[in-house]
Structures are given as C-alpha cells and as structure tokens.
ROTI-178645 format. One record per atom (N, C-alpha, C, O): residue number from 1; residue in three letters; atom name; x, z, y. Coordinates in nm, 2 decimals. Each point is the difference from the previous one (the first is absolute). Example, Ala and Ser with C-alpha at 12.3 -4.5 7.8 and 13.67 -1.06 7.14 Angstrom:
2
> pos; code; site; u; w; v
> 1; Ala; N; 1.32; 0.78; -0.57
> 1; Ala; CA; -0.09; 0.00; 0.12
> 1; Ala; C; 0.09; 0.00; 0.12
> 1; Ala; O; 0.10; 0.07; 0.00
> 2; Ser; N; -0.14; -0.14; 0.11
> 2; Ser; CA; 0.09; 0.00; 0.11
> 2; Ser; C; -0.08; 0.08; 0.11
> 2; Ser; O; 0.05; 0.01; 0.11
END
This chain:
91
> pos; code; site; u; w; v
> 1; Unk; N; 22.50; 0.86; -3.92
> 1; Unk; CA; -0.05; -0.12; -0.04
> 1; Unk; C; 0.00; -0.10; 0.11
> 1; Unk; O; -0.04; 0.06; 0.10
> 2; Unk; N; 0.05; -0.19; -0.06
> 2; Unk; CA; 0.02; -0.10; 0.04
> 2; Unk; C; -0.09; -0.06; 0.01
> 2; Unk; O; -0.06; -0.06; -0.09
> 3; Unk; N; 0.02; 0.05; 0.22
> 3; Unk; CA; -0.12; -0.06; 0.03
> 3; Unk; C; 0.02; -0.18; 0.01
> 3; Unk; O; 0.10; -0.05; 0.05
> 4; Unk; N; -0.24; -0.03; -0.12
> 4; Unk; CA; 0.01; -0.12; -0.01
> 4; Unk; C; -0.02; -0.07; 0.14
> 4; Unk; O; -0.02; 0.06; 0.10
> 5; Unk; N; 0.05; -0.19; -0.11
> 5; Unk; CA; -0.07; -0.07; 0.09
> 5; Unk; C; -0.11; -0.04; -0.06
> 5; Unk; O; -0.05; 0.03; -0.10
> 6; Unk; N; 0.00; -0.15; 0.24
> 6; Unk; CA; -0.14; -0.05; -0.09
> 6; Unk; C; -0.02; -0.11; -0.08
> 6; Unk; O; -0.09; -0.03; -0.08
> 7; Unk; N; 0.24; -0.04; 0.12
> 7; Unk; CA; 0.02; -0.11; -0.06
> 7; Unk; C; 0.06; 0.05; -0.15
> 7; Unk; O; -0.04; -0.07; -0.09
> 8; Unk; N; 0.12; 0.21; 0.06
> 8; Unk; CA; -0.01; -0.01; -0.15
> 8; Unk; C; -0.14; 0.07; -0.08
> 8; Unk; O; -0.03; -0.02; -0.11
> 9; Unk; N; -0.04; 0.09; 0.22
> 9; Unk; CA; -0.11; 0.02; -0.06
> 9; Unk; C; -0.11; -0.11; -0.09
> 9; Unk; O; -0.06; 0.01; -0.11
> 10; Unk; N; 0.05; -0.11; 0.21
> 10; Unk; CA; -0.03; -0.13; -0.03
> 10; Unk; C; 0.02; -0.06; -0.14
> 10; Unk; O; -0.08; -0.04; -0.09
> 11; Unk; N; 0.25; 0.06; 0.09
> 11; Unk; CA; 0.04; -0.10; -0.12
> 11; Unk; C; 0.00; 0.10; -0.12
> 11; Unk; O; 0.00; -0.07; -0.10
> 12; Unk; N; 0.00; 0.20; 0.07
> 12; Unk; CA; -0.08; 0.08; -0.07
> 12; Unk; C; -0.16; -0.02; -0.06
> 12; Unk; O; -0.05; -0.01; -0.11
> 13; Unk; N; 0.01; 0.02; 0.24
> 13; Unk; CA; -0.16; -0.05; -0.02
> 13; Unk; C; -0.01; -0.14; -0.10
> 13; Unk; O; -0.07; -0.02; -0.10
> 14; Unk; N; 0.18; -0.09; 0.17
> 14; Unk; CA; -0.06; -0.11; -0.06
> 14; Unk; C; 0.05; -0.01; -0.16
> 14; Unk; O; -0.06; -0.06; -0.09
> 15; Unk; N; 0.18; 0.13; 0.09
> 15; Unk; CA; 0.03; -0.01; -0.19
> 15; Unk; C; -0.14; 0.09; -0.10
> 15; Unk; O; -0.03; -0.03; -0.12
> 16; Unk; N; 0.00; 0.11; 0.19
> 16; Unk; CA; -0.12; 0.08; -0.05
> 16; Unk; C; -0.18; -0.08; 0.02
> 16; Unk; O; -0.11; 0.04; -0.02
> 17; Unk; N; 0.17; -0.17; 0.08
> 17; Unk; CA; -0.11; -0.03; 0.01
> 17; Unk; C; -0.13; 0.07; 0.04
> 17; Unk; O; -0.10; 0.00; -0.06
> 18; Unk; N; 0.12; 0.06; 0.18
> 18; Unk; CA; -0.12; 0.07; 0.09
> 18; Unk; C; 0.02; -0.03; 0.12
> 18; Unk; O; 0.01; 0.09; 0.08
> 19; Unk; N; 0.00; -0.22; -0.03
> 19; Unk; CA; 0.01; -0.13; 0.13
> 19; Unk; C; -0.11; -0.06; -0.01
> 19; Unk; O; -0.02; -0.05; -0.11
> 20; Unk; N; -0.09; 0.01; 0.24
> 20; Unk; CA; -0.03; -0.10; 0.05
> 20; Unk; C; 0.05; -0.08; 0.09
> 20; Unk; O; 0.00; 0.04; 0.12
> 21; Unk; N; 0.06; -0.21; -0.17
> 21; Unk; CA; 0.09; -0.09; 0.06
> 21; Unk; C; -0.09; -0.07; 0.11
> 21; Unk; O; -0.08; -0.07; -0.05
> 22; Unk; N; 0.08; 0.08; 0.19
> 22; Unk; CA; -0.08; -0.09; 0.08
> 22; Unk; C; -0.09; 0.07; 0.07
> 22; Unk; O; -0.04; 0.11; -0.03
> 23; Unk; N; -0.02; -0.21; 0.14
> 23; Unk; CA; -0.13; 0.08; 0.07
> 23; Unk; C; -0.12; -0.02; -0.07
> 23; Unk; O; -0.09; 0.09; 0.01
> 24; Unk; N; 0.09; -0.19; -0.07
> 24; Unk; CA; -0.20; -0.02; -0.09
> 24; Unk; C; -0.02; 0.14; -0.11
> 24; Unk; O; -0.08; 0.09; -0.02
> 25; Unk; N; 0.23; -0.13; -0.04
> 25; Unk; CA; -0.01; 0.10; -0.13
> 25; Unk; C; -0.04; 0.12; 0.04
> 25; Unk; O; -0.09; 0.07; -0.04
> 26; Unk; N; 0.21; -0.03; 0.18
> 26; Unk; CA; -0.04; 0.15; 0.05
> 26; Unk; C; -0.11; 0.01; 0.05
> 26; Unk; O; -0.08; 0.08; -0.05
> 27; Unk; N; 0.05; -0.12; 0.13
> 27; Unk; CA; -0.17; 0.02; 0.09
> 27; Unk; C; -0.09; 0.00; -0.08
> 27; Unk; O; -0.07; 0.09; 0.03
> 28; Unk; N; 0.03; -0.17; -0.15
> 28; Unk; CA; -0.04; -0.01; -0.11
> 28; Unk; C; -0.04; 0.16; -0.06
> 28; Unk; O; -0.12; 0.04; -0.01
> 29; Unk; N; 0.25; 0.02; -0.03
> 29; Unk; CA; 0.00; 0.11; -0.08
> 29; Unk; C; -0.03; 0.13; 0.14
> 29; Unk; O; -0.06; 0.10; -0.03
> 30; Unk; N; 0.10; -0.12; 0.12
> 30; Unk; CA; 0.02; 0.08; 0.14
> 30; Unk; C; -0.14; 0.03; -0.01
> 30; Unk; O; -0.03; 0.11; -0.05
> 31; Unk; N; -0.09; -0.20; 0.09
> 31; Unk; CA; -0.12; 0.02; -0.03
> 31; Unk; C; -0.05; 0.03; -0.05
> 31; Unk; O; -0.11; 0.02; 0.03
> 32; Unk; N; 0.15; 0.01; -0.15
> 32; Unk; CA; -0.06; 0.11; -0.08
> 32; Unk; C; 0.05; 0.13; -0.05
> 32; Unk; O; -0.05; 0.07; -0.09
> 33; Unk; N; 0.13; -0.06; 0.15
> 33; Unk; CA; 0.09; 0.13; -0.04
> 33; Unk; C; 0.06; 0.00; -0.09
> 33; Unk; O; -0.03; 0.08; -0.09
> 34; Unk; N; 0.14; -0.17; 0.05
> 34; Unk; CA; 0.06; 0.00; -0.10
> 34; Unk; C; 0.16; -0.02; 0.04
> 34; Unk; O; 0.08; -0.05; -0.08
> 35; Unk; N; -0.04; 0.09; 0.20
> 35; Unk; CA; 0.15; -0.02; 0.05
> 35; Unk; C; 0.00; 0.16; 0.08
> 35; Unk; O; -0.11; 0.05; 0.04
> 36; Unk; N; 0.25; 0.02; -0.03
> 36; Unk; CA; 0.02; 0.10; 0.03
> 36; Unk; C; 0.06; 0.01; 0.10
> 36; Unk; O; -0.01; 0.08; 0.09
> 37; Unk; N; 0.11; -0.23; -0.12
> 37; Unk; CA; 0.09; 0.00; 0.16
> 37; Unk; C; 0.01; -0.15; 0.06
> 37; Unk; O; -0.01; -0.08; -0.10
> 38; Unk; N; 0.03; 0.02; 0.18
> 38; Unk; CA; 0.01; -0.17; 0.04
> 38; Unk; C; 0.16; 0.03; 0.10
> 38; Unk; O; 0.01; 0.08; 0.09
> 39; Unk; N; 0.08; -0.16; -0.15
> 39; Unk; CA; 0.08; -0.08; 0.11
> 39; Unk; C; 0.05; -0.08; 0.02
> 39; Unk; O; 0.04; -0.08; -0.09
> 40; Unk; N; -0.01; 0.06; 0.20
> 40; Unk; CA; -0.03; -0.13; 0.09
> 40; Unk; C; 0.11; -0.01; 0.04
> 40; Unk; O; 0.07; 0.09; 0.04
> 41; Unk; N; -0.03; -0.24; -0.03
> 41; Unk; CA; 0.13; -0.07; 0.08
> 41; Unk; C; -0.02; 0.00; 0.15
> 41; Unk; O; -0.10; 0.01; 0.07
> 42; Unk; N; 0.24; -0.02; -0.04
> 42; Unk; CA; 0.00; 0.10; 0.16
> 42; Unk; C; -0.03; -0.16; 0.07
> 42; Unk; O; -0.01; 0.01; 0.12
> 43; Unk; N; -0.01; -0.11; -0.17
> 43; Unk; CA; -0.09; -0.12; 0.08
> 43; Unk; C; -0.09; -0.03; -0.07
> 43; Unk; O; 0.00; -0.12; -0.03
> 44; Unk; N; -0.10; 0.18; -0.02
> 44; Unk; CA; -0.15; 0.00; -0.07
> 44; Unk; C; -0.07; 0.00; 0.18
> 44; Unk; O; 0.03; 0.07; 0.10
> 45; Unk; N; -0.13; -0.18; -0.13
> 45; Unk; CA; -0.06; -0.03; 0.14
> 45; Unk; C; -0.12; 0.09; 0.03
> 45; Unk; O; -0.09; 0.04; -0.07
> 46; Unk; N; 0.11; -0.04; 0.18
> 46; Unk; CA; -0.12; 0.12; 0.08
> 46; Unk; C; -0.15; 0.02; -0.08
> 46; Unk; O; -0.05; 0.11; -0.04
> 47; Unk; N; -0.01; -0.22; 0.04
> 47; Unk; CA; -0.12; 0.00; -0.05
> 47; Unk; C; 0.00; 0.07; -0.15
> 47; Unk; O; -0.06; 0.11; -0.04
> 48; Unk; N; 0.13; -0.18; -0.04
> 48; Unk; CA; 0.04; 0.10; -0.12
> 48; Unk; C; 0.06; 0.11; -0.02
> 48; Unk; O; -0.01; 0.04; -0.12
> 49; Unk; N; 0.09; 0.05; 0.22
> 49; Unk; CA; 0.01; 0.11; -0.02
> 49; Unk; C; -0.12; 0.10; 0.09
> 49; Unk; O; 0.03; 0.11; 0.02
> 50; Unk; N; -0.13; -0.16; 0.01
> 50; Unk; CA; -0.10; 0.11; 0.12
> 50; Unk; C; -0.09; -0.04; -0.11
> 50; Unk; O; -0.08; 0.09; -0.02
> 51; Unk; N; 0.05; -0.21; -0.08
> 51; Unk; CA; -0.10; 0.06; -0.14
> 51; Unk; C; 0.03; 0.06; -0.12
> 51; Unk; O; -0.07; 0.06; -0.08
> 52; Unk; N; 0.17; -0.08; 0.08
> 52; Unk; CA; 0.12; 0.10; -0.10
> 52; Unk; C; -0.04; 0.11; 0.04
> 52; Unk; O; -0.07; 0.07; -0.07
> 53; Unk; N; 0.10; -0.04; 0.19
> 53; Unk; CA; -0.01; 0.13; 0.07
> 53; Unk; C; -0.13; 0.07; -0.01
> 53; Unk; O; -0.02; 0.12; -0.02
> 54; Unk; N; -0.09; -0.23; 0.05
> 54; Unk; CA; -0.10; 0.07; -0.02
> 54; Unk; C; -0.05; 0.00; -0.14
> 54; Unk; O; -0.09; 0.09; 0.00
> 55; Unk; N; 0.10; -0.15; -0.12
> 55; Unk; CA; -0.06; 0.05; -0.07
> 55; Unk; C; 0.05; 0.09; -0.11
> 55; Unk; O; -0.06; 0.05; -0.09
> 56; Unk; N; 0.22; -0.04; 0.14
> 56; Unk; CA; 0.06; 0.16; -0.04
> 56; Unk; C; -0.07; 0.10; 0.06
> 56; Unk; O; -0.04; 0.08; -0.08
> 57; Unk; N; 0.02; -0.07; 0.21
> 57; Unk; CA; -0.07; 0.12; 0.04
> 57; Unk; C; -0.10; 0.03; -0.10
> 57; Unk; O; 0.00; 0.12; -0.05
> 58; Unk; N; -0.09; -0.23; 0.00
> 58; Unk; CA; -0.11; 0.06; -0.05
> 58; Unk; C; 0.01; 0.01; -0.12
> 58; Unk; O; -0.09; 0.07; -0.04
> 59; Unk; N; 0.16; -0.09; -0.06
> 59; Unk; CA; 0.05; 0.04; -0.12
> 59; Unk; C; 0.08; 0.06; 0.03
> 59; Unk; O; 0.04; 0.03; -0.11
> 60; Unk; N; 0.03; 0.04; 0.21
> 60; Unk; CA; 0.10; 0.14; -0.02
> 60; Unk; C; 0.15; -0.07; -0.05
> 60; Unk; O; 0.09; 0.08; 0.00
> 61; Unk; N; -0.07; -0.24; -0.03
> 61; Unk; CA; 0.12; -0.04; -0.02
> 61; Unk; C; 0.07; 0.03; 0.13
> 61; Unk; O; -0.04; -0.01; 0.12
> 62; Unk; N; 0.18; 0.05; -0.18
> 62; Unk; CA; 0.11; -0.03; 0.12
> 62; Unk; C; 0.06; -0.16; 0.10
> 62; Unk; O; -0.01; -0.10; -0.08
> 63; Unk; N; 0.04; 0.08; 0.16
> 63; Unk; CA; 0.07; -0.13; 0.04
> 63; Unk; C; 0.09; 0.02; 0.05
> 63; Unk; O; 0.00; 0.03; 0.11
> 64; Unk; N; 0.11; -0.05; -0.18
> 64; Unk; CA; 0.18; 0.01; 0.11
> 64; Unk; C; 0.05; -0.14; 0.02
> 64; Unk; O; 0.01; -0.08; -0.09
> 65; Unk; N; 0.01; 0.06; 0.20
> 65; Unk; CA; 0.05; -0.11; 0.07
> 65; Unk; C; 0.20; 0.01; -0.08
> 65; Unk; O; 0.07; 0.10; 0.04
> 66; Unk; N; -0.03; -0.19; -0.13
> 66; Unk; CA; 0.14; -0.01; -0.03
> 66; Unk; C; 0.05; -0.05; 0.10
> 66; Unk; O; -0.07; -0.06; 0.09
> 67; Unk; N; 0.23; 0.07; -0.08
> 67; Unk; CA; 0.12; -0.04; 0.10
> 67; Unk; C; 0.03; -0.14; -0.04
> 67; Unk; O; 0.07; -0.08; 0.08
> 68; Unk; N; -0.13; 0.02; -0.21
> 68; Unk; CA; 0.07; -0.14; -0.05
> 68; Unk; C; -0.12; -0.07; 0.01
> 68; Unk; O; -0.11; 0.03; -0.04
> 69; Unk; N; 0.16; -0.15; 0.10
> 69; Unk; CA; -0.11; -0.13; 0.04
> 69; Unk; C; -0.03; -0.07; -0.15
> 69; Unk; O; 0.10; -0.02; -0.08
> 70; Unk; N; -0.22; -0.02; 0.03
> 70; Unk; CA; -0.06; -0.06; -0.10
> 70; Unk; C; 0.08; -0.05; -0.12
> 70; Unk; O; 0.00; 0.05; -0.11
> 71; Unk; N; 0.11; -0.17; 0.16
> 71; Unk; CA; 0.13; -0.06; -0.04
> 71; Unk; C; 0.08; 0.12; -0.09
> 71; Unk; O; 0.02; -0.01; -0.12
> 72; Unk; N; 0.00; 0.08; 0.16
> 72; Unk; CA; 0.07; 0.10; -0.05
> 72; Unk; C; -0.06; 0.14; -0.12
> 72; Unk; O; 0.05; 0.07; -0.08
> 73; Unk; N; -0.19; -0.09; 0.14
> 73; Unk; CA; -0.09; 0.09; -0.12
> 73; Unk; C; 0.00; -0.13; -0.10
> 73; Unk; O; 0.09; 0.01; -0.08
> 74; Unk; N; -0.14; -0.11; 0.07
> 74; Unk; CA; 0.00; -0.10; -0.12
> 74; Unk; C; 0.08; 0.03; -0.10
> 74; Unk; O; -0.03; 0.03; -0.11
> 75; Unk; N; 0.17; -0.03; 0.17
> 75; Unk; CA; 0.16; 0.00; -0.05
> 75; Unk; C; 0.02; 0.09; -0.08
> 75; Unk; O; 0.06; 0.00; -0.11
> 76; Unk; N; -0.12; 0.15; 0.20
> 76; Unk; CA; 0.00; 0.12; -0.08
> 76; Unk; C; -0.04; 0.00; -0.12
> 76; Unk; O; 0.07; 0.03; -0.10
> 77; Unk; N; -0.22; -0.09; 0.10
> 77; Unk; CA; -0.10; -0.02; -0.10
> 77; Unk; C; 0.00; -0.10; -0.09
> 77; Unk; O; -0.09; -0.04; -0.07
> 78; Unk; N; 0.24; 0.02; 0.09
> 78; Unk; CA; 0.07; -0.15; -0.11
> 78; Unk; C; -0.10; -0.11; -0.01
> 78; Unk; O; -0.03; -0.04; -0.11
> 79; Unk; N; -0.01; 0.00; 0.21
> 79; Unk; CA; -0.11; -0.11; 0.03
> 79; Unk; C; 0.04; -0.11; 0.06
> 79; Unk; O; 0.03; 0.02; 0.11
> 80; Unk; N; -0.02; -0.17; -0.14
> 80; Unk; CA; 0.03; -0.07; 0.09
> 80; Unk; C; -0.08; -0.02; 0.14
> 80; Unk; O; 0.05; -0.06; 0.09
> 81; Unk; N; -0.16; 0.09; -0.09
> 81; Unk; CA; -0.03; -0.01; 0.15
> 81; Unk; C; -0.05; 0.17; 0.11
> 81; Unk; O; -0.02; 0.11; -0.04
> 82; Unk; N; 0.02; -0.15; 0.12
> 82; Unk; CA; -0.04; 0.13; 0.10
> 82; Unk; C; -0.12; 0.05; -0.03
> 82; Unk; O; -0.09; -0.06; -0.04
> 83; Unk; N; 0.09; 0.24; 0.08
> 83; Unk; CA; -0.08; 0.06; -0.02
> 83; Unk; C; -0.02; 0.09; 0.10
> 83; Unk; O; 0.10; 0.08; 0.03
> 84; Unk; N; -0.25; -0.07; 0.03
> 84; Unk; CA; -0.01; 0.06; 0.11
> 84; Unk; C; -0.09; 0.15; 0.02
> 84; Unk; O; -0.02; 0.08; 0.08
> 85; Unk; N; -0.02; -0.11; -0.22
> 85; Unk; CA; -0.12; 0.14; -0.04
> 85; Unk; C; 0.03; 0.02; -0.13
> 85; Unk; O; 0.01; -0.09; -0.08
> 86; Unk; N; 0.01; 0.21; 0.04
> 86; Unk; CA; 0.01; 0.10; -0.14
> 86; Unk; C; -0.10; 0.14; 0.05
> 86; Unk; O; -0.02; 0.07; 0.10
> 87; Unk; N; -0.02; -0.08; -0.27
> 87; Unk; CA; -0.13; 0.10; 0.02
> 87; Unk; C; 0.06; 0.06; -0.14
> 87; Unk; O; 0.05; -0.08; -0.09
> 88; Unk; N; -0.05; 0.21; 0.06
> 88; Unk; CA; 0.06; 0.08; -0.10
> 88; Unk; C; -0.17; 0.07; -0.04
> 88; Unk; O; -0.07; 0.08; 0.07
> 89; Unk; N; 0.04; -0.17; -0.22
> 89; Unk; CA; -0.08; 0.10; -0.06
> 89; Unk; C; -0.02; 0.12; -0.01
> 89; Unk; O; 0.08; 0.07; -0.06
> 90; Unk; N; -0.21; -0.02; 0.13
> 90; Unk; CA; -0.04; 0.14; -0.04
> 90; Unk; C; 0.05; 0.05; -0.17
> 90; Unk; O; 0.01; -0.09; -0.08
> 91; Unk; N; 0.02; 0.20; 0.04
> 91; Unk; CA; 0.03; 0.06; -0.14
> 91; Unk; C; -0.15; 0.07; -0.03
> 91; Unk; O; -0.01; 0.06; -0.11
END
C-alpha cells in the first residue's frame, strides 16, 4: 500500500469535511481539544508556530511543519487566498 503525502491527506480531509481553515478557527478548536493534528506552512511565522506548538502539547494534538509555503496550501485547498494553519478535527 502506498503511502500518502500530507498534502493528499489534506485534500481528502477537506472533501470529507473534517478541516479547520486558518489560525482563529484552529486555535479556537486546538483549545479545547477538538483537533488531532495541525499543519502548518513551511513560512507560518515563529510566534504562531511556538503557540501551536504549545497548545498541541497540552491537548495531545500533533504539529508537522509542511514543505509548501502558505500560497500553495490555499491552492491545495482550492481556496483563492493563502493558508498558513490547518487543524484536522478530532473523530
């Protein structure tokens, strides 16, 4: 079996509708334990990925830093503007 990237993981997630688009939405849900995994564009700015970071720790969510800069997760995410944080609903 053939292992995904994360970028098609993503565009799975998002036809299934279990995406949070943006940092409010995600931090939002992050805080309360309602996201499983966050990631982030490989130019998501420092201060936002070290609170990302920390409030995954404390909900147990994961954070992987992606290879594609913001511009290019949007695109993925058939969005016309850039996107720098995705947060994948807890199930």
């Amino acid at each position: 079996m053939a292992k995904t990237t994360p970028i098609q993981d993503i565009k799975i997630l998002l036809e299934k509708k279990q995406l949070y688009l943006g940092l409010t939405r995600t931090l939002k849900a992050l805080k309360v334990g309602k996201v499983s995994k966050v990631y982030l564009a490989s130019n998501t700015p420092k201060e936002v990925k070290s609170d990302l970071t920390y409030y995954g720790n404390l909900s147990g969510a994961q954070v992987a830093t992606l290879d594609q800069p913001n511009v290019e997760l949007g695109v993925a995410c058939r969005k016309p503007f850039p996107i720098a944080v995705i947060g994948v609903i807890k199930e």
